[in-house]
C-alpha positions as CSV (number, residue, x, y, z in Angstrom):
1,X,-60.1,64.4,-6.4
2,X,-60.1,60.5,-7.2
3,X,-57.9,59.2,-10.0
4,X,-55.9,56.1,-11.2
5,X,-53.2,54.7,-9.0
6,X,-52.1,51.7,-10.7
7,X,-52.0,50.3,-14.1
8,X,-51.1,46.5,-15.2
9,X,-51.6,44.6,-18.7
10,X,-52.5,41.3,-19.5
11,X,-51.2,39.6,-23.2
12,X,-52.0,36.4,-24.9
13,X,-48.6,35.2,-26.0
14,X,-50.2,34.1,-29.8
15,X,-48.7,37.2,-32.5
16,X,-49.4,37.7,-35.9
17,X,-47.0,40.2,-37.1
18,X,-48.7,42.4,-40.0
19,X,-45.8,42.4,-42.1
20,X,-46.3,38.7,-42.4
21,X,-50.1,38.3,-42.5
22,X,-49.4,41.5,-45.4
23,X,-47.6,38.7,-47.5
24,X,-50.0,35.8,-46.6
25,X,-52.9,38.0,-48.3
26,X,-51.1,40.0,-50.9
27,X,-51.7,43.2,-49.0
28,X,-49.2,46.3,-49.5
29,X,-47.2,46.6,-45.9
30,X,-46.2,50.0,-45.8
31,X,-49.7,51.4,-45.7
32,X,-50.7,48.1,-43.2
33,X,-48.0,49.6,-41.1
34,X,-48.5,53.3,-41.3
35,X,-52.4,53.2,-40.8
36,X,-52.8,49.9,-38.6
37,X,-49.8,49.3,-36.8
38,X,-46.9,46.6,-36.6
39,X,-48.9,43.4,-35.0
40,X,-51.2,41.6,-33.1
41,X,-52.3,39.2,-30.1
42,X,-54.7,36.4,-30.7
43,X,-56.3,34.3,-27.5
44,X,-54.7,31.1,-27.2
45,X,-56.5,27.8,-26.6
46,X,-57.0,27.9,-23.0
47,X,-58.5,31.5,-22.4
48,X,-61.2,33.8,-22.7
49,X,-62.2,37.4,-22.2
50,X,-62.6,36.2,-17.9
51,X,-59.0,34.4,-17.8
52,X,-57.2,37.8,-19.4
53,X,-59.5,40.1,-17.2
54,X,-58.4,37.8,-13.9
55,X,-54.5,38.0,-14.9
56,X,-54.6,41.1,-15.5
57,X,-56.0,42.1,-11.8
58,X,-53.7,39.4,-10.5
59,X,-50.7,41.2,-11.6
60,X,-52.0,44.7,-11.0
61,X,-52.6,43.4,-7.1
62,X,-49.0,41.8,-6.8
63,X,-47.5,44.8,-8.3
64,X,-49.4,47.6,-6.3
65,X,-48.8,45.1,-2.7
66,X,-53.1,45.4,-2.9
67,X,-55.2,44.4,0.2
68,X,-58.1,42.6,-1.1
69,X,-59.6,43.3,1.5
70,X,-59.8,46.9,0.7
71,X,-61.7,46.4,-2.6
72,X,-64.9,47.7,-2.3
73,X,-65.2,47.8,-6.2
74,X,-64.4,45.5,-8.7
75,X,-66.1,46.2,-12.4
76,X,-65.4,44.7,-15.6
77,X,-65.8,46.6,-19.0
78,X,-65.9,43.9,-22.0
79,X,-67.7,43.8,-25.2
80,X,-66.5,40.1,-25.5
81,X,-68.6,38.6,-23.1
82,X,-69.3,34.9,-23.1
83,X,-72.3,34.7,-20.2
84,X,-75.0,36.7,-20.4
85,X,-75.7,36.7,-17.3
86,X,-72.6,36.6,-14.7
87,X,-69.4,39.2,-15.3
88,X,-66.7,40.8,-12.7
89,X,-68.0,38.3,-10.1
90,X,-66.0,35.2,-12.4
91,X,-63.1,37.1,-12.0
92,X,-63.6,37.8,-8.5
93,X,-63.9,33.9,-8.3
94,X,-60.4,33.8,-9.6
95,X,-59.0,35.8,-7.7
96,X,-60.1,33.9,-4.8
97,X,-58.5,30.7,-6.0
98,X,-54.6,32.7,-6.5
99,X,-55.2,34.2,-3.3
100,X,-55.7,31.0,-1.3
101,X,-52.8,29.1,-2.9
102,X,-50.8,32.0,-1.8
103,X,-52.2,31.7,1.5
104,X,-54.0,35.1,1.5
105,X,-57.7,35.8,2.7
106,X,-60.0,36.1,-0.3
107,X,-61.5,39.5,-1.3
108,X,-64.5,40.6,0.9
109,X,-67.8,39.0,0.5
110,X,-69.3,43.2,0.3
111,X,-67.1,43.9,-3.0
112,X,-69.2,45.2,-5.7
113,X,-68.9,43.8,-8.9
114,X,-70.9,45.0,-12.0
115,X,-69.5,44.9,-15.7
116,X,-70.3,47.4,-17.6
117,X,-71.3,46.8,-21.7
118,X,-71.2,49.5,-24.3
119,X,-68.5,48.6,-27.1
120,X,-65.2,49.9,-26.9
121,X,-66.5,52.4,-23.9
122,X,-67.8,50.2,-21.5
123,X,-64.6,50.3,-19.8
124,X,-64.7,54.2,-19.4
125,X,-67.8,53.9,-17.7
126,X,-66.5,51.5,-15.4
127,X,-63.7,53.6,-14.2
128,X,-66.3,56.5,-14.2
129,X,-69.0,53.9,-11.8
130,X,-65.6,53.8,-9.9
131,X,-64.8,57.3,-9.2
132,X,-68.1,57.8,-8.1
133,X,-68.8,55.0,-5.7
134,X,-64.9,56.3,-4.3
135,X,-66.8,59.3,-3.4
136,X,-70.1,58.3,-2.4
137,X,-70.5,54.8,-0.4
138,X,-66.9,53.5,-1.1
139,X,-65.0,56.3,1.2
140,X,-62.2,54.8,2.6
141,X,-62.3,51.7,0.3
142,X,-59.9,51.1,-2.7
143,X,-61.5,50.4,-6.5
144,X,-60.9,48.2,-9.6
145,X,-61.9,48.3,-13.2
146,X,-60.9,45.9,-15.3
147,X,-61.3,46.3,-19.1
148,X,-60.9,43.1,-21.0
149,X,-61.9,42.3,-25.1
150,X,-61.4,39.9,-27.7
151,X,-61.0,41.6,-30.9
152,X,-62.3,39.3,-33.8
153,X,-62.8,39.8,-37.3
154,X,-63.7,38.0,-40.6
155,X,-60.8,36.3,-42.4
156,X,-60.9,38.5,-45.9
157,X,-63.0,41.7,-44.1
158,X,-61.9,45.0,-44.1
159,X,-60.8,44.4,-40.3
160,X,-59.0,41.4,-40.3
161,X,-55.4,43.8,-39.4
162,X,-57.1,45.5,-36.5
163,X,-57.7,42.4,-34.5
164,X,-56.6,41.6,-31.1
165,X,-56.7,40.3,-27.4
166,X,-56.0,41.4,-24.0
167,X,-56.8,43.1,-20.8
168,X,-55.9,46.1,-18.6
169,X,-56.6,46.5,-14.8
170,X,-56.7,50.0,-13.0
171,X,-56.2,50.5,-9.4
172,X,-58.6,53.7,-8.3
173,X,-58.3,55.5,-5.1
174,X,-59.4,59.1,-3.4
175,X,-55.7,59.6,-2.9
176,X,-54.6,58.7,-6.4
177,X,-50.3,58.2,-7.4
178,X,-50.9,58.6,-11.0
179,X,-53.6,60.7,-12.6
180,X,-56.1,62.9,-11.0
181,X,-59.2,62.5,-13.2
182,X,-61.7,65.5,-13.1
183,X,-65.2,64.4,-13.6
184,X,-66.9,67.5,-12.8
185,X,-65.4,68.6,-16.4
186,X,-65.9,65.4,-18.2
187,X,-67.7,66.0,-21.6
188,X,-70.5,62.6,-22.6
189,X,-71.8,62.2,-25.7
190,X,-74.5,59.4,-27.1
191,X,-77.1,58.8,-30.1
192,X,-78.3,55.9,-31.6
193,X,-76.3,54.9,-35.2
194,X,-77.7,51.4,-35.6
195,X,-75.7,49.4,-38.2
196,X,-72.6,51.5,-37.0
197,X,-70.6,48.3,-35.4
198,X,-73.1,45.7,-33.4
199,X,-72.9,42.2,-32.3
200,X,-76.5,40.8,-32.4
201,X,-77.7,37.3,-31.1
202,X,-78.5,36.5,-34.6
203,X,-75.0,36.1,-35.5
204,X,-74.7,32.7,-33.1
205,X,-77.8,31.1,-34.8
206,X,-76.2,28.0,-36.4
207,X,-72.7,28.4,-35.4
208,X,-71.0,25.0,-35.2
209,X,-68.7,24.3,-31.9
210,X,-65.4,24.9,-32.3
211,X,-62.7,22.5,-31.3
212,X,-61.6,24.6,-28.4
213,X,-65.2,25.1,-27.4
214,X,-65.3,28.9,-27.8
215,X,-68.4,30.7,-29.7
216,X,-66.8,32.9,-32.2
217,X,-67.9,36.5,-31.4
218,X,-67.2,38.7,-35.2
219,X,-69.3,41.5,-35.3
220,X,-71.1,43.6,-37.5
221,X,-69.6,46.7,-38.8
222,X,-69.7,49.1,-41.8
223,X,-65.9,50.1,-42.0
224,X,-66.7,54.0,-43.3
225,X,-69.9,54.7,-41.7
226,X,-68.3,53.9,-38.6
227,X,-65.2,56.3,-39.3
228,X,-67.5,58.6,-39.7
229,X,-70.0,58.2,-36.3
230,X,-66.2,57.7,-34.3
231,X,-65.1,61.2,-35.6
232,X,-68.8,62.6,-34.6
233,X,-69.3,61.5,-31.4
234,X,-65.9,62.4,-30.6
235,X,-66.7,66.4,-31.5
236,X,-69.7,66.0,-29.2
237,X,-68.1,65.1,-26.3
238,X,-65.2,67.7,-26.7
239,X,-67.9,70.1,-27.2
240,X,-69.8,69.1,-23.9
241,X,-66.2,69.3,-22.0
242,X,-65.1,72.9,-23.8
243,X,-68.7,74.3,-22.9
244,X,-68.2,73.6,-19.3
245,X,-64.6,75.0,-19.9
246,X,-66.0,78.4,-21.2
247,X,-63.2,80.6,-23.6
248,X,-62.7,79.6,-27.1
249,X,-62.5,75.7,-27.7
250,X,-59.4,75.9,-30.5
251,X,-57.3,77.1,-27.5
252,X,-57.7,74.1,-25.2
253,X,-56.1,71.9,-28.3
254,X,-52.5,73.6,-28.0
255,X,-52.7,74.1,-24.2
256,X,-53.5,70.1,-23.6
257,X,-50.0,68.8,-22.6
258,X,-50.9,64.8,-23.8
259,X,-53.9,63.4,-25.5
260,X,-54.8,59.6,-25.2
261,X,-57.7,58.3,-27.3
262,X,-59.6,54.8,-28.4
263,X,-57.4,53.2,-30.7
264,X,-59.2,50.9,-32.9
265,X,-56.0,51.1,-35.3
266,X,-52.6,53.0,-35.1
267,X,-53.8,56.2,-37.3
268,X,-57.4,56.8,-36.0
269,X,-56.9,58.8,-33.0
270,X,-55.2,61.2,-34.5
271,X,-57.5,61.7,-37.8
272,X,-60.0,61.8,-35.0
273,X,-58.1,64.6,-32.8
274,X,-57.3,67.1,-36.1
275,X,-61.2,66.6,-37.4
276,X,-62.6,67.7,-33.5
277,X,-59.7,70.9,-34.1
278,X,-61.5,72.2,-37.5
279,X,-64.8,71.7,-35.8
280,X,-63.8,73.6,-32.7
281,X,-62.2,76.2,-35.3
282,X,-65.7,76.4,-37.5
283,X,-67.4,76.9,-34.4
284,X,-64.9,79.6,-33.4
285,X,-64.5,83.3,-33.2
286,X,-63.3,85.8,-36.8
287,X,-59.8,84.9,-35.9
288,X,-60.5,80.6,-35.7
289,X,-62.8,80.8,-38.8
290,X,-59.7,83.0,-40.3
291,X,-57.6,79.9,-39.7
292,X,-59.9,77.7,-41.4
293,X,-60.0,79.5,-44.5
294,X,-56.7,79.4,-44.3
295,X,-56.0,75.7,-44.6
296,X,-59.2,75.4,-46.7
297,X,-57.2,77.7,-49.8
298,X,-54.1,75.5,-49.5
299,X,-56.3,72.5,-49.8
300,X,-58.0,74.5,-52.8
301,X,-61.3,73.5,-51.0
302,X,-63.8,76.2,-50.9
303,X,-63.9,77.9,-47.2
304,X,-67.7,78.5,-47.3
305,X,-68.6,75.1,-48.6
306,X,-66.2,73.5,-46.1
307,X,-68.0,75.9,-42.9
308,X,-71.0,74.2,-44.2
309,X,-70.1,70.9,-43.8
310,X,-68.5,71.1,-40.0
311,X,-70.2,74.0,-38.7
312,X,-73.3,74.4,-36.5
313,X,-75.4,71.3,-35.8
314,X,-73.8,67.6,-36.4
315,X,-75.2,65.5,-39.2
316,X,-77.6,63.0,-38.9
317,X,-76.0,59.9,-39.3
318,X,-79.0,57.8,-38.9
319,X,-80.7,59.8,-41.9
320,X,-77.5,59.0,-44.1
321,X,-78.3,55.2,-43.7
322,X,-81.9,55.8,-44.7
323,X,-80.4,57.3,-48.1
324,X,-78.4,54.5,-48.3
325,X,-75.1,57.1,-48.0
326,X,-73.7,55.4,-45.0
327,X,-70.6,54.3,-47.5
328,X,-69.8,57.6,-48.1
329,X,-68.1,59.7,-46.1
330,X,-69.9,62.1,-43.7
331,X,-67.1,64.9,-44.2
332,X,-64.8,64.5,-47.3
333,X,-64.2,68.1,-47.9
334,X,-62.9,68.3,-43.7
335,X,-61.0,64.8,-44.7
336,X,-59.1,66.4,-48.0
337,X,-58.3,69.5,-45.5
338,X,-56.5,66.7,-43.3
339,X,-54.8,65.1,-46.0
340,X,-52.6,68.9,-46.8
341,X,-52.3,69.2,-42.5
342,X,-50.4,66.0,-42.7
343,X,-47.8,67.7,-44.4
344,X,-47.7,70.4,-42.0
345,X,-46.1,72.3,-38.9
346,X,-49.7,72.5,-37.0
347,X,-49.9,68.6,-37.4
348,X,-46.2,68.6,-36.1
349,X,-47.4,71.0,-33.0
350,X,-51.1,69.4,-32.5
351,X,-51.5,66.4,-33.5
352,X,-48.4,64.2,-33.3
353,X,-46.6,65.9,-30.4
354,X,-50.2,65.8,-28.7
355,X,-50.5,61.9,-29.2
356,X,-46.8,60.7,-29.1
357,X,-46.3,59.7,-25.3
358,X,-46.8,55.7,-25.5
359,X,-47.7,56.0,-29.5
360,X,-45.4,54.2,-31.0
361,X,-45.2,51.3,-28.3
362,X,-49.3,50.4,-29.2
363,X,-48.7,49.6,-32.8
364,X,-47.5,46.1,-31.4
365,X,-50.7,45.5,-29.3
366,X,-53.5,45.8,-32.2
367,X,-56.9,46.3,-31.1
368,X,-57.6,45.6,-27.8
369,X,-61.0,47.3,-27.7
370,X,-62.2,48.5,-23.9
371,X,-58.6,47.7,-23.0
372,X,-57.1,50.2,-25.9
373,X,-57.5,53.4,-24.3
374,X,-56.4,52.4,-20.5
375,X,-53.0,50.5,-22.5
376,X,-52.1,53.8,-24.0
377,X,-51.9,55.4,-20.9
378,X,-49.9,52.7,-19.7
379,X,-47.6,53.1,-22.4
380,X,-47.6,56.5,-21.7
381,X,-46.3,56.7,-18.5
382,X,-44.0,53.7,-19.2
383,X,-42.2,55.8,-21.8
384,X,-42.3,58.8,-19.6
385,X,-40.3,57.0,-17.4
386,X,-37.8,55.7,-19.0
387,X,-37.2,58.3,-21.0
388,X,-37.3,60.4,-17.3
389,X,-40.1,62.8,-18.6
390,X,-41.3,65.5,-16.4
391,X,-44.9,65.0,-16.1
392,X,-45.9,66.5,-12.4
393,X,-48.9,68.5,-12.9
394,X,-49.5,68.1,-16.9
395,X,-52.9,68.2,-17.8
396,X,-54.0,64.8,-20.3
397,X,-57.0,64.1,-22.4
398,X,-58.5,60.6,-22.5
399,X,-61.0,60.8,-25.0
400,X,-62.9,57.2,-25.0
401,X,-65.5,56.1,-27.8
402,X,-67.8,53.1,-28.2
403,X,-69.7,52.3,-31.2
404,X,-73.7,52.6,-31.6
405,X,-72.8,55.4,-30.5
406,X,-71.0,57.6,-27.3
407,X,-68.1,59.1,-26.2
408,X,-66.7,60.3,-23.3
409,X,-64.0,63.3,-22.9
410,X,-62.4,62.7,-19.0
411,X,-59.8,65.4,-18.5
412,X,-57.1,64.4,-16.1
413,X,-53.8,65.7,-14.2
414,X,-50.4,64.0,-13.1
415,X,-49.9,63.4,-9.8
416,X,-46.7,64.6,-8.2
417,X,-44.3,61.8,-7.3
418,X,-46.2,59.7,-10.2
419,X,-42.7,58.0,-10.8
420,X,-42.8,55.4,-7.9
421,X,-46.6,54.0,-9.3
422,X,-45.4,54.3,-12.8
423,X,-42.2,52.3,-12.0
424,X,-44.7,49.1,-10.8
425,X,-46.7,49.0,-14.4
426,X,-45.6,45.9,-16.5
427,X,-46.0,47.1,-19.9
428,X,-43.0,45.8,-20.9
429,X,-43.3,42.7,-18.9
430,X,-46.6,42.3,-20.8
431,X,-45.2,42.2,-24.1
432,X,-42.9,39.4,-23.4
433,X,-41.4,36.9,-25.7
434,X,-44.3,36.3,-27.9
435,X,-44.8,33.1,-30.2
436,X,-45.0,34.3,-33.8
437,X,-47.3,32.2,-35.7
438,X,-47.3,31.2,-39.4
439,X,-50.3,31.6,-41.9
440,X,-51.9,28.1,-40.9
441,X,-51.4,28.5,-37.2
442,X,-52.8,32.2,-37.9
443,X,-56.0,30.8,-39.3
444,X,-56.6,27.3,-37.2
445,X,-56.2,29.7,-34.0
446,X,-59.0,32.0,-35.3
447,X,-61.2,29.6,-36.7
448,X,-61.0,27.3,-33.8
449,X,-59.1,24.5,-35.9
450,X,-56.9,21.9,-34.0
451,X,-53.4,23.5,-34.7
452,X,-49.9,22.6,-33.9
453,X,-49.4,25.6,-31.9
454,X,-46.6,24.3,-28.8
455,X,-49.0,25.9,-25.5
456,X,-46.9,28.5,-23.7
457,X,-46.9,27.0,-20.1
458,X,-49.3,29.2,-18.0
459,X,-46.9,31.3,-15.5
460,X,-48.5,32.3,-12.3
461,X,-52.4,32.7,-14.0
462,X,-55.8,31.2,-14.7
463,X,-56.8,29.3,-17.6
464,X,-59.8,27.7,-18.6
465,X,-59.5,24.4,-17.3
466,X,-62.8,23.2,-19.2
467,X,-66.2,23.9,-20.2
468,X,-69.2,21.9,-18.8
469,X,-71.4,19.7,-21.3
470,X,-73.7,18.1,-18.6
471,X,-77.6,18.7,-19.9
472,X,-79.5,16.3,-17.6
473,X,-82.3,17.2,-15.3
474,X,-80.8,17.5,-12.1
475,X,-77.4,19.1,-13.5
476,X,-76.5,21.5,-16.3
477,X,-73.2,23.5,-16.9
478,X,-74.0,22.9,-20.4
479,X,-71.2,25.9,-22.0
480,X,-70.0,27.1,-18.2
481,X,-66.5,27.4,-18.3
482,X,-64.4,26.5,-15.2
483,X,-60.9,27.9,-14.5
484,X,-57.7,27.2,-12.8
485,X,-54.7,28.8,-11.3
486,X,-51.4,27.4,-12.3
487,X,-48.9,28.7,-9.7
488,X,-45.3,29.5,-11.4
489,X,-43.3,26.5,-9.4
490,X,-46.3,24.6,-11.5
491,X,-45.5,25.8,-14.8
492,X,-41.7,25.6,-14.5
493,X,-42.2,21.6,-13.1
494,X,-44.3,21.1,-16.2
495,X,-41.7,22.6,-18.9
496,X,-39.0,20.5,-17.2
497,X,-41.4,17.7,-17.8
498,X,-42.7,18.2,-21.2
């Protein structure tokens, strides 16, 4: 059985810690911090979604001692994409340029290399395109995905806290050191939920150019309605995984060892995780039902109406926009039931003790879309550790999700020996020494303003080294970037310099 061998992050060095942007907008931190996290990365100047992918893959390949040679697969999952037409081949293109100024043959001309769109899951169907050509046409060959996002929102919207920037990389291999992931049990989920969080053309139609050349990429989204399609489609794809399962669905949720989810903000997941628990109890045996009614009384929510509402067949969200109800939520009497279970032992038990491994080290990466879900397993293992966990043979949960929308439930193992790969991830490394920025820096960095932001000097990674404006007829690059490497003796010559 395939799985993940290797796992390595990619930040921007730009923060905005929440505390401060709290005081900047006269926003109330403790909730801030207790529902969205601590901080965020922003992209700096000279990058884009293709730079953070390409360092990213550059680091996992240093760290893992990778032969490029052996990549068959190479697949990008992004939902920030700045060429509609070219992908994981610009990051291939990279690649080639570190690898020849370390004297290293570039990556072979027959490596695949699609990207793979669908919001925040696009880079779970990467990894599963991977898995698959691993055991089809890529025997013998080594696979990687790539998952790499810019998360931009409004200044003054609802999710201006849950931005963020930057990229994971996964090494994938028949023989895999970290995680066995079991596709023949996977659960998918999809249906169409139209104004649930999209990013249409229309959005670029009169958009000024920045001063740092980027197209600003804020999507649109309907905060509630949303919450509500993420907590659906996540039920659906746990119910396609149980049914394949067979026994009763409310068992699997206490005998899952760790459970790693998409993370659009620190307290999502695990609203997400208890809601798919009532569901699999209302769709349960006397005893589960039992249980329902139970947390239903101390909620003084009536059991019946509350089997009615999660029970049976799923809502239609797409018929709650058409009655102009997509504000409200699709399950408030489940929600007020969640509210009393925060209190409780059985959150204690399944719901934080589920989602803790790596927890508590996201709320400083903010929302990293694609990339969310792969950096929690990252942090997972990275706390494992160091913390000298015994993981052998656990089973995990990664339960992806990506709005319009789908869901995918992969169910996965540890590997024995999983400490040697886990060792190699950079997570810490990653997080660095971060430039904190103050409330004008903050807002010329996101509106593409001049600022007087010092540059960190590139170490050992790509930047954008411009972005073509020829329009004649016999040459255009007209909005192509073009990149560089900038090796580490580079950088250090240039900070002695500056």
């Amino acid at each position: 059985m395939a799985g993940i061998s290797g796992l390595a992050l990619y930040l921007p060095p730009y923060r905005v810690q929440l505390e401060d942007w709290c005081k900047w907008n006269n926003q109330p931190w403790d909730k801030i911090r207790k529902v969205v996290g601590r901080s965020f990365r922003m992209r700096g100047p000279e990058q884009s979604v293709y730079t953070l992918a390409a360092n990213a893959v550059w680091r996992l390949i240093q760290a893992y001692d990778i032969d490029p040679a052996e990549i068959g697969y190479l697949a990008l999952g992004t939902e920030s994409s700045s060429d509609n037409s070219a992908g994981a081949v610009i990051v291939k293109g990279m690649l080639d340029d570190a690898l020849a100024a370390h004297a290293k043959p570039p990556m072979a001309r027959e490596c695949e290399v699609p990207e793979y769109k669908h919001a925040c899951l696009g880079g779970v169907y990467a990894l599963k395109g991977a898995l698959r050509y691993l055991a089809t046409d890529g025997a013998g060959r080594k696979a990687i995905v790539v998952c790499s996002d810019i998360a931009e929102y409004e200044r003054g919207s609802s999710g201006e806290p849950t931005q963020g920037a930057g990229a994971v990389a996964l090494l994938l291999e028949a023989d895999p050191r970290l995680l066995y992931v079991d596709l023949s049990q996977a659960g998918s989920a999809s249906d169409y939920r139209m104004v649930d969080f999209r990013k249409p053309f229309a959005r670029f139609r009169g958009q000024m150019p920045r001063h740092d050349g980027q197209m600003q990429d804020l999507p649109v989204f309907n905060g509630r309605y949303s919450t509500s399609c993420y907590v659906d489609a996540t039920r659906e794809a746990m119910n396609a995984m149980l049914a394949k399962r067979g026994g009763r669905r409310a068992d699997y949720f206490h005998s899952v060892d760790a459970v790693f989810m998409h993370r659009p903000y620190h307290r999502m997941p695990s609203a997400g995780w208890a809601m798919a628990y009532l569901f699999a109890l209302a769709d349960g045996d006397a005893d589960n039902r039992a249980e329902l009614a139970e947390y239903a009384a101390a909620a003084e929510i009536d059991a019946d109406a509350l089997m009615n509402e999660i029970s049976g067949v799923a809502p239609s969200m797409r018929d709650r926009v058409a009655a102009g109800a997509s504000g409200d939520d699709a399950f408030p009497l489940a929600s007020d039931v969640l509210r009393r279970l925060r209190k409780t032992e059985i959150w204690k038990n399944l719901v934080d003790r589920k989602l803790a491994l790596g927890s508590e080290m996201m709320s400083d990466l903010g929302n990293l879309y694609t990339a969310a879900l792969p950096a929690w397993v990252a942090a997972g293992f990275t706390q494992a550790h160091e913390d000298t966990l015994a993981l052998a043979g656990q089973h995990w949960l990664a339960l992806g999700y990506g709005s319009g929308d789908a869901a995918e439930a992969l169910p996965m193992r540890v590997v024995e020996g999983w400490e040697e790969a886990a060792h190699r991830i950079n997570f810490r490394a990653a997080m660095g020494t971060p430039v904190d920025l103050d409330a004008g820096q903050y807002e010329a960095l996101h509106d593409g303003l001049p600022t007087n932001i010092r540059p960190v000097p590139a170490q050992d990674e790509f930047v954008v080294d411009h972005i073509g404006d020829i329009d004649r007829p016999d040459f255009r690059d007209i909005g192509i970037e073009y990149y560089r490497y900038v090796p580490a003796a580079a950088a250090a010559r240039k900070a002695v310099g500056s």
